[in-house]
C-alpha positions as CSV (number, residue, x, y, z in Angstrom):
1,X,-12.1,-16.3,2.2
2,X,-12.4,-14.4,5.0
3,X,-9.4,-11.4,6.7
4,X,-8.4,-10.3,9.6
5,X,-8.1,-6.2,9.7
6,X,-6.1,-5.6,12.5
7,X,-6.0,-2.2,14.3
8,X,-3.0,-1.3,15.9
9,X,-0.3,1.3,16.5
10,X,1.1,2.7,20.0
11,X,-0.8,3.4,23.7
12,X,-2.9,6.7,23.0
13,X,-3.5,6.7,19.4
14,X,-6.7,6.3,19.7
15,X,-7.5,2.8,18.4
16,X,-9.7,1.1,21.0
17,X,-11.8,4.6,19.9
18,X,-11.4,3.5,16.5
19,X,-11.7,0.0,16.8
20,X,-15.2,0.7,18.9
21,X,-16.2,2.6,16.1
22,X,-15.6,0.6,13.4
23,X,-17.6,-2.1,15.2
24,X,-20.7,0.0,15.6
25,X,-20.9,1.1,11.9
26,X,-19.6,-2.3,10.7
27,X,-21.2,-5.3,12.5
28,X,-20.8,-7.9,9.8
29,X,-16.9,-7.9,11.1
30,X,-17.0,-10.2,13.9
31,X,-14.2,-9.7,16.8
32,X,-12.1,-11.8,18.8
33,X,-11.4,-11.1,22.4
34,X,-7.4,-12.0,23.6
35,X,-6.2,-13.0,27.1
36,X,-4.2,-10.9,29.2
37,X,-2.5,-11.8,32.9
38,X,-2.9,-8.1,33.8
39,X,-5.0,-6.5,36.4
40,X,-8.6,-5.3,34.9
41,X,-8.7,-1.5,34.5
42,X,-11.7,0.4,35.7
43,X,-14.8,0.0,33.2
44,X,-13.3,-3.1,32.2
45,X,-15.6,-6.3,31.3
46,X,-14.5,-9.7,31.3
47,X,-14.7,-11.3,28.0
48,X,-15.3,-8.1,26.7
49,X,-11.9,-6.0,25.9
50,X,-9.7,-9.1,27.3
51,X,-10.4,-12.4,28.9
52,X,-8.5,-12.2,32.5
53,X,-7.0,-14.8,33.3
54,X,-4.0,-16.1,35.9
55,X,-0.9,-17.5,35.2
56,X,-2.4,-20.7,35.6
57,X,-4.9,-20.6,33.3
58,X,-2.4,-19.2,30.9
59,X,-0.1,-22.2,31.8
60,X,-2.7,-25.4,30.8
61,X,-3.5,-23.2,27.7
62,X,0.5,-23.2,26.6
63,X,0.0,-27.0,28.0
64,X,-2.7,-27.9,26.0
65,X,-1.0,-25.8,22.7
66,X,-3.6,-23.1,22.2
67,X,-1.2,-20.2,22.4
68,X,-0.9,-18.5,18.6
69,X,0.6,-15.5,20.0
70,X,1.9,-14.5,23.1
71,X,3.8,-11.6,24.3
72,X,4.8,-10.2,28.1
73,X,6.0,-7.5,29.4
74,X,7.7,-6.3,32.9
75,X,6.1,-3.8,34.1
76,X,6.0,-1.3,36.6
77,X,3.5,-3.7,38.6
78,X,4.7,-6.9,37.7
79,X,5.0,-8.9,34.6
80,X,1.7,-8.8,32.4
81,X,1.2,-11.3,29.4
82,X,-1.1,-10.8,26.5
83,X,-2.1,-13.6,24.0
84,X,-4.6,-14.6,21.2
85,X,-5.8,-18.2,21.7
86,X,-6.8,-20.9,19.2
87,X,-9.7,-21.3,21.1
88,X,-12.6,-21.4,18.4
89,X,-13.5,-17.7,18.0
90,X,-11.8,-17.6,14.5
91,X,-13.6,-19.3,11.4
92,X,-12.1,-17.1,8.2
93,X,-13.7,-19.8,6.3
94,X,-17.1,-18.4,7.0
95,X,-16.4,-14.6,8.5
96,X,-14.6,-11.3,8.5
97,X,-12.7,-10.0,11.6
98,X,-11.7,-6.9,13.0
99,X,-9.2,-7.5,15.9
100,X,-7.1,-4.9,17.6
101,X,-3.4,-5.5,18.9
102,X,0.1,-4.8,18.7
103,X,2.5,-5.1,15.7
104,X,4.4,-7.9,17.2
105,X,0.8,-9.8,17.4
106,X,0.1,-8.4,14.2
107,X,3.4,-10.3,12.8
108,X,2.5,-13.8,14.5
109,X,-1.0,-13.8,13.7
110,X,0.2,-13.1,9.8
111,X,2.7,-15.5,10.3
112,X,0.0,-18.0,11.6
113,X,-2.8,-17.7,9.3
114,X,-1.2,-16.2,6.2
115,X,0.2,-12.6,4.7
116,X,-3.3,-13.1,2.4
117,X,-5.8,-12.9,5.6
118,X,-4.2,-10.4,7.0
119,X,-4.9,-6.4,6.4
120,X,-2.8,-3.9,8.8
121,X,-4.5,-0.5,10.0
122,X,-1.5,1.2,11.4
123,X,-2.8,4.4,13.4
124,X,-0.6,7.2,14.4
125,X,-0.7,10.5,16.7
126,X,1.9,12.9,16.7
127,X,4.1,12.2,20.4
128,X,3.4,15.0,22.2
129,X,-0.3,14.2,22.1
130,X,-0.6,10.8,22.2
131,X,1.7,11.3,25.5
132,X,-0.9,14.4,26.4
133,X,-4.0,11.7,26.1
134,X,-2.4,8.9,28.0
135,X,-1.7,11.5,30.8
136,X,-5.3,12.4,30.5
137,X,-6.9,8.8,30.7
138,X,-4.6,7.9,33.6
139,X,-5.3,10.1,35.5
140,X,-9.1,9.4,35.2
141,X,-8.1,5.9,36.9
142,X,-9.0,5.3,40.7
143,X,-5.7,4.5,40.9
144,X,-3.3,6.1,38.5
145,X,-0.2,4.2,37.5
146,X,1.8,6.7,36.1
147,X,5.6,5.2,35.7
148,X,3.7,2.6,33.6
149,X,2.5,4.9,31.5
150,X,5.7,6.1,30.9
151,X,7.4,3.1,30.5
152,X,4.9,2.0,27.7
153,X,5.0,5.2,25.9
154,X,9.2,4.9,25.7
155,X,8.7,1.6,24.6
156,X,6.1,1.9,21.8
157,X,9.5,4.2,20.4
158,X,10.8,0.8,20.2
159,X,8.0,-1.1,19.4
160,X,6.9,0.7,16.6
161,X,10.5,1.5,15.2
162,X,10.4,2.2,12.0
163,X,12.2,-0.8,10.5
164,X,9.8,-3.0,12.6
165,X,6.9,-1.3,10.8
166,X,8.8,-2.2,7.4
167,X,9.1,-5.5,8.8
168,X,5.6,-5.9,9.2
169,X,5.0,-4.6,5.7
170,X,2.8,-2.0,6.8
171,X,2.2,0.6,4.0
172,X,-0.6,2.7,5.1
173,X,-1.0,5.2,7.7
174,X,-3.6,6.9,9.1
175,X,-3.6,10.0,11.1
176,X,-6.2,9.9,14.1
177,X,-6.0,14.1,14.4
178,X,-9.7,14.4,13.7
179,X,-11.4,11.0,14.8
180,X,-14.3,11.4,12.1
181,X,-11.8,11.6,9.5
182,X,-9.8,8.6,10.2
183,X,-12.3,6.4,10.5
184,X,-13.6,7.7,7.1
185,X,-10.3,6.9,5.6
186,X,-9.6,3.7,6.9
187,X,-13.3,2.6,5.8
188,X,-12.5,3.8,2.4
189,X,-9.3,1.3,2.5
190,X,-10.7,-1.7,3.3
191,X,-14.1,-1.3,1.4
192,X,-16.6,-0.7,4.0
């Protein structure tokens, strides 16, 4: 029977870093890439950290019922939607997967496929750093969209409360202050 170890926690932990890494040491885990209505960022791929798509596309895929999760958000630029699609790339009959998302996908994609297939890796960074890193990485951006930083940082507050991370049953933490060593102890948790 195959799980689902899903990476997650708020904007500037560092768990695309982590999730990346985890890959590279760990390629037995196979991934699935989610669909998002938002503009691609600069270094982006297609198909590769999201599948961009319109609100069109999005639309015929609610249509045709291929939607497990879904979530939007209005943001600073307009509203931006992020989903995970029954669209074939998940076989936990055969394979392991790590995916990486928030804890409100986390929660649907538990709900949909069972408490059992699911295994949470909830990372955390202290505020003032994880605020001090997304400053860094947007301003790295041709275009820098600074209020929406901002308004996902005060919203991962709410997000990530901490009786929605009790609602989640999320247990485990793990501190990304030294990279090396959180990637050491999350691979000790899950067995890798």
């Amino acid at each position: 029977m195959g799980k689902i170890y899903y990476v997650m926690g708020k904007s500037s932990s560092g768990k695309d870093t982590i999730y990346k890494m985890l890959l590279e040491r760990h390629p037995q885990f196979h991934t699935v890439v989610p669909y998002t209505t938002r503009p691609i960022r600069e270094g982006e791929r297609d198909g590769v950290e999201y599948f961009f798509v319109d609100a069109e596309e999005l639309h015929e895929m609610q249509e045709a019922e291929k939607i497990i999760e879904m979530r939007s958000y209005n943001t600073k630029c307009g509203i931006w939607t992020y989903f995970t699609a029954d669209d074939g790339q998940i076989d936990l009959d055969r394979y392991d997967y790590l995916m990486i998302g928030t804890l409100v996908s986390y929660r649907a994609l538990r709900e949909y496929f069972g408490e059992e297939r699911l295994v949470p890796i909830y990372i955390e960074v202290e505020d003032g750093l994880r605020l001090s890193r997304a400053l860094e990485r947007e301003r790295r951006q041709a275009e820098p969209k600074y209020a929406e930083m901002c308004r996902r940082f005060l919203a991962d507050t709410e997000d990530f409360s901490e009786e929605n991370i009790r609602a989640a049953g999320i247990i485990y933490r793990f501190q990304n202050t030294e990279l090396e060593k959180c990637a050491s102890e999350i691979e000790r948790h899950i067995g890798v």
